[in-house]
Every structure is written in C-alpha cells, then in structure tokens.
C-alpha positions as CSV (number, residue, x, y, z in Angstrom):
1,X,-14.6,-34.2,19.4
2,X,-15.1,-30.5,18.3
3,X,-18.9,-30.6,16.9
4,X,-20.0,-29.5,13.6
5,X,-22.4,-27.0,12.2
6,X,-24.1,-26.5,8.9
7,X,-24.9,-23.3,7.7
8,X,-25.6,-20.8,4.2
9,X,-22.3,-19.2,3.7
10,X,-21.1,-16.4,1.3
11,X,-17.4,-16.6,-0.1
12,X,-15.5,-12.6,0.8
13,X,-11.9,-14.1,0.3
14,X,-9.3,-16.9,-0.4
15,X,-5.8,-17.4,0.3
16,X,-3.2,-20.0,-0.6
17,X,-2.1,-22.0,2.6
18,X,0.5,-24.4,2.6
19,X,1.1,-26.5,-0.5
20,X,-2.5,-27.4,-2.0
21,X,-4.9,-25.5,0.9
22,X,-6.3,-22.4,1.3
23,X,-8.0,-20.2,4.2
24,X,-11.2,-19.1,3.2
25,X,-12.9,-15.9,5.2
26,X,-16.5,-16.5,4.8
27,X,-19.1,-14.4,6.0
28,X,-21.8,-17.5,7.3
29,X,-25.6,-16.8,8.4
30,X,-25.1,-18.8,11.5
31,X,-21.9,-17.4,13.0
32,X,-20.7,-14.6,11.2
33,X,-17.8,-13.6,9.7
34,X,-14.9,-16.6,10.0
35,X,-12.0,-18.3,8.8
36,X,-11.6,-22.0,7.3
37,X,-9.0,-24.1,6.5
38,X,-9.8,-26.2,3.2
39,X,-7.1,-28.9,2.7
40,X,-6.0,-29.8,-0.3
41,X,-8.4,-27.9,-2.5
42,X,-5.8,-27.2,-4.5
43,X,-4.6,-30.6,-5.4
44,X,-5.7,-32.2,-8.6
45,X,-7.9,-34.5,-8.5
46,X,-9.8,-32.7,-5.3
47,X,-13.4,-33.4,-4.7
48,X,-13.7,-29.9,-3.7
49,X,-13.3,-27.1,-7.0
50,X,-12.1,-24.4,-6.8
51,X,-14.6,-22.3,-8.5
52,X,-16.9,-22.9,-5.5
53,X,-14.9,-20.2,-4.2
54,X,-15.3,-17.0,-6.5
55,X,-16.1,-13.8,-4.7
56,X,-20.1,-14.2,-3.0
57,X,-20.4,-17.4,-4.5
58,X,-23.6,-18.8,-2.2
59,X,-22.7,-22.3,-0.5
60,X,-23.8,-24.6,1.9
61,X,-21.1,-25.6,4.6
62,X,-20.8,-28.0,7.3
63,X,-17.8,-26.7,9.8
64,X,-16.0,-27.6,12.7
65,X,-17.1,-24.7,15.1
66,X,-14.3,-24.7,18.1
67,X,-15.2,-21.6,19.7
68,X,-11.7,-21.7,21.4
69,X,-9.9,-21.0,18.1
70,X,-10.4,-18.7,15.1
71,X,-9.7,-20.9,12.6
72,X,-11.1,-23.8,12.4
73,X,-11.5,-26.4,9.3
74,X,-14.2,-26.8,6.9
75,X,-15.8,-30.9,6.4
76,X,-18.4,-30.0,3.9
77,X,-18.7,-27.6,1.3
78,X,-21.4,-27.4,-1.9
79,X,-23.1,-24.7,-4.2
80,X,-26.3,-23.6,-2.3
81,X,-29.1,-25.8,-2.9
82,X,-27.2,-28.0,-6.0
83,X,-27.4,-24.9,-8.2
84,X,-24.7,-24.6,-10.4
85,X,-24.0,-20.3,-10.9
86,X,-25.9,-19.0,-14.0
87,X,-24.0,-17.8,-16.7
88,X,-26.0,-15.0,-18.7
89,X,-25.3,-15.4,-22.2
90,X,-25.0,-11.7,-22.6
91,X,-20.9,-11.0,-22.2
92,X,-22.3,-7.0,-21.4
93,X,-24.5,-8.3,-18.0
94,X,-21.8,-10.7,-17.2
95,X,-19.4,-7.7,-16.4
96,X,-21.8,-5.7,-15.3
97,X,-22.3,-8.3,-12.4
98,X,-18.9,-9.3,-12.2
99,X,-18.2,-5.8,-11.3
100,X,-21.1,-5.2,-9.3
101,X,-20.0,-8.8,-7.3
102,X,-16.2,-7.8,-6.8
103,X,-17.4,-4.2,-5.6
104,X,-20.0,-5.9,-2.9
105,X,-17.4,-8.3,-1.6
106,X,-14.4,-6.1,-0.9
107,X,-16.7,-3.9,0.8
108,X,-18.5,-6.7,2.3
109,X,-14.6,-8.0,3.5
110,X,-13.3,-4.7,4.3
111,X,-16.0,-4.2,6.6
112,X,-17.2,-6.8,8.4
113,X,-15.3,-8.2,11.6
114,X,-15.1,-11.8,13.3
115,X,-18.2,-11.2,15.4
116,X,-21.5,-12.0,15.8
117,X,-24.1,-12.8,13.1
118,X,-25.7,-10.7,11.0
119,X,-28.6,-12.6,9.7
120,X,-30.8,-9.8,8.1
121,X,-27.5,-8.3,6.4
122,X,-26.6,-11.9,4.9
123,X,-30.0,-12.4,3.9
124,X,-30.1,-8.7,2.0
125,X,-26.8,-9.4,0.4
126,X,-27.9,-13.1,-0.6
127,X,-30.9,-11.3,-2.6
128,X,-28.8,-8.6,-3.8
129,X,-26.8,-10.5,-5.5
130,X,-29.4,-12.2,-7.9
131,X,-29.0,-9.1,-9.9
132,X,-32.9,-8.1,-11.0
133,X,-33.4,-5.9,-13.2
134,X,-32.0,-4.4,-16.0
135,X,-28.8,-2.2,-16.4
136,X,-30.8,1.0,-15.7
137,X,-31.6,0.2,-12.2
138,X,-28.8,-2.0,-11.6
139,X,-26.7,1.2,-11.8
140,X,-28.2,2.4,-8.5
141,X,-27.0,-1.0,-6.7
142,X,-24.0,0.0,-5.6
143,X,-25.5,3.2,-3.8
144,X,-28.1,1.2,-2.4
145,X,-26.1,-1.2,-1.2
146,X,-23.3,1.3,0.5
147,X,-25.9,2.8,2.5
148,X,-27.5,-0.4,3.3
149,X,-24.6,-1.6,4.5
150,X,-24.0,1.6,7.0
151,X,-26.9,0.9,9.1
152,X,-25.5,-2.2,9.6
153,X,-22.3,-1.2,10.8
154,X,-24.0,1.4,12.8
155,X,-23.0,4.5,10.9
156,X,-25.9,5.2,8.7
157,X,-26.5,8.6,7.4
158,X,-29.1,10.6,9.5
159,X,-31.5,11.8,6.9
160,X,-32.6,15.1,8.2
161,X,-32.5,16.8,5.1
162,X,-34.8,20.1,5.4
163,X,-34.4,23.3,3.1
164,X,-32.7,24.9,6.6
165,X,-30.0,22.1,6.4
166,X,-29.5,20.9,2.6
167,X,-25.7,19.9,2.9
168,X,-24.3,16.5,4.2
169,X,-21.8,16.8,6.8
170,X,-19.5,13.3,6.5
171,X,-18.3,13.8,9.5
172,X,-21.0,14.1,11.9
173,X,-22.9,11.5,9.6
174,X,-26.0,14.3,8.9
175,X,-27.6,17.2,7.1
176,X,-26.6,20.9,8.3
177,X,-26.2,24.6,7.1
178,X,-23.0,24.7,6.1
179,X,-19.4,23.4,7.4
180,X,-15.6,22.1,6.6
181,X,-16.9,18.5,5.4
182,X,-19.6,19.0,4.0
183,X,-21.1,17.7,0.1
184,X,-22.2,20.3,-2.6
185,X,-25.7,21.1,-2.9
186,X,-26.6,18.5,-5.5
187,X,-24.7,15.6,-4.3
188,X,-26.5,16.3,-0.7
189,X,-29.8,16.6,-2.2
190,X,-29.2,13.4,-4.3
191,X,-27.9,11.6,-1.2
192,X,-31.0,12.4,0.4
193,X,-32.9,10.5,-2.4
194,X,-31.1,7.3,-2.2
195,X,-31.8,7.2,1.9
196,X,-35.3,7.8,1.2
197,X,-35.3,4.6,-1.7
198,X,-33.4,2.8,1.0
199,X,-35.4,3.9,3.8
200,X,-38.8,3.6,2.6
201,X,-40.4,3.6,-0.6
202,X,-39.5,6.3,-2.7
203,X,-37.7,5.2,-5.9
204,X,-34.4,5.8,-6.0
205,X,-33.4,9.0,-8.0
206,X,-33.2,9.8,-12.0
207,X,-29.0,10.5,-12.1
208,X,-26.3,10.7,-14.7
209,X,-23.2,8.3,-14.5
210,X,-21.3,11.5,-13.6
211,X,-23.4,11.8,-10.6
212,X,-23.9,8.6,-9.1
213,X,-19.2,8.0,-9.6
214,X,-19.6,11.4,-7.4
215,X,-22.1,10.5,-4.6
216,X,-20.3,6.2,-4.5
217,X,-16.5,8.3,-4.0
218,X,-18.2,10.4,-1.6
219,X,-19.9,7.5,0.3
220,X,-16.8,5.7,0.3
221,X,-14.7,9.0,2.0
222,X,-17.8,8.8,4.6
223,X,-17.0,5.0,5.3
224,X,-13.1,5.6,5.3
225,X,-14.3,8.8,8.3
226,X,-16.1,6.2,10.4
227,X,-14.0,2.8,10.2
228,X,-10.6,3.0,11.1
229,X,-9.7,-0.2,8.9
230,X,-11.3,0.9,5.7
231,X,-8.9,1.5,3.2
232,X,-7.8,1.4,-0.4
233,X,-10.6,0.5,-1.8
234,X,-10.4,0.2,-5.6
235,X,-13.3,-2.3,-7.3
236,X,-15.7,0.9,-7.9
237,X,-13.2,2.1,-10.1
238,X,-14.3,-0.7,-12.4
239,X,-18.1,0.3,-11.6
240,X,-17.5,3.1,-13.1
241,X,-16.2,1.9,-16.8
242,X,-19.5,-0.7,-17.0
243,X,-22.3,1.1,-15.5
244,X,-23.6,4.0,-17.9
C-alpha cells in the first residue's frame, strides 16, 4: 500500500484533467514542489471546492507519497487550520493583494523545481502572504520578495556596493565600475537599499512608483539571465496599475 503523508501545502497551479479532475502543482513544506491528482473536484456535488484551490491559498493535505512516480494522488485536502480566507471589505486592498498573490505565485511556479524541500522559503512565503501593513509598505513587497526569493535559488545579488563600484552588473550578479549589463546609477544605488532591508535591518528605501516598475523589470531581466526556464512573465504588469 503506498503510505501517506500530511503536510502544510501552498496552491502554485491547477489544471483540468480528464472529465471532472485536475492536477494540482503544489509547493508542500514536507516534500517540496509536486504534482497531485484530485478526482472529481470538478463534479457537482464534490466534497472537495474548488475555491480551495486559488493561487497560494494555504492548506493542509494528506497525500499518497510514492517516491517511484511524480504524480501521485491527493486523499485529503482542507483550508489550513479550518480558516476560511478573509475577505477585506475594502474592494482597493482586495486587488492590491490579489495582485500582489498572482505576482508571488507565477514567480513562485516559474521558479521552483520538483526537488527537495524548502522549509524556510515556504515558511517566508506563508508569512508573506498575510499582507501586513498598509499600501505604503506593501508597495515594496514585490521587491522584497524577488530578492528573497534569489537566495533561495542560489542567485542572490552580491551586495558589494562601494562608491568605487556603484553600478549592478546582471550578469555577473554584483556591483562594479562600469560594463555592457550594467543598471543606471540610481536604480543600482536603490537596488542596494532593498538588499540591505532584505539583508539586515535597514528599512527598505523612500521610492516613487516610477522607480520601484523600473528596479521589479530589472530584477526580473536578472532572474530571466540566471534561470534558463524563466520566461514570459506578465502578473507585475498588473502590480504596476494597483500599487501607487
């Protein structure tokens, strides 16, 4: 009998399988990044909703763990804890976070691979996404969260900033004099900030919306440099229209 496992789990992806299923790709604190089959989920009458399954929606799964196939089938599945997902009743927040959720899971999905676990990375994304704050330092998030993100990958900026070598070079991943690929003065200097708010604790920066759209395209050329996979990546566009 293949055993079971429970374990937190974070939604990245659904797609329809067969007539009422779907393969979910989860990323799970115990194993990782996988694959399940849920059957029927799609049938009326299921016991299992489908809104369990929006993007990062927090859950509690027992699975079939086979480790001689990649997709295996899912026996249990609730909302983390009982909690139903909070609804704010202001219709401005709720798209600021639905933005901010779509733009962490797509890069979440686009980056992460069937390996091993990544405890400390689920646990930072499962506090992420509770949102504090207001809409002022909300609007650093997605910065935050990209270069949060890089160290786990393994392709974290080297923050060697120094008045000698001011400009970030994507593609050797640090601060030099001057080169081919290398960010403008301001955007280096700013980029700098935001690893020093990640990295220790400064605060993270004062910046304009203009800024911040400059310094999350740039990050995301750095990520499309250093992943093969990585590409078309389109939810910041929506950060951009809802975070001022």
């Amino acid at each position: 009998m293949t055993p079971t496992l429970s374990t937190p789990a974070l939604v990245l992806h659904t797609t329809q399988y067969a007539e009422t299923s779907v393969i979910a790709k989860i990323f799970t604190r115990q194993l990782g990044v996988r694959s399940y089959i849920l059957k029927g989920v799609r049938k009326g009458g299921s016991r299992t909703k489908q809104n369990l399954l929006q993007p990062l929606s927090y859950l509690d799964l027992v699975v079939y763990n086979n480790p001689k196939t990649q997709l295996n089938y899912l026996k249990e599945i609730a909302p983390h804890g009982g909690a139903v997902p909070r609804i704010s009743e202001d219709m401005s927040d709720e798209a600021v976070h639905n933005a901010l959720r779509f733009f962490m899971t797509e890069l979440l999905y686009k980056t992460l691979r069937e390996e091993e676990p990544m405890p400390e990375l689920f646990d930072y994304v499962v506090d992420s996404v509770q949102f504090k704050g207001d809409g002022r330092s909300l609007s650093h998030q997605p910065i935050l969260f990209l270069l949060t993100v890089s160290r786990y990958l393994g392709i974290e900026p080297l923050d060697n900033y120094s008045q000698r070598e001011p400009l970030f070079d994507q593609q050797g991943g640090r601060f030099c004099f001057g080169g081919e690929n290398t960010l403008g003065a301001g955007t280096s200097q700013l980029l700098h900030y935001y690893l020093q708010a990640v990295n220790g604790d400064e605060p993270a920066p004062l910046t304009t919306l203009s800024q911040r759209t400059e310094l999350i395209n740039s990050l995301l050329d750095y990520f499309q440099m250093h992943l093969t996979e990585f590409r078309n990546f389109k939810s910041h566009e929506i950060l951009h229209t809802v975070l001022q």
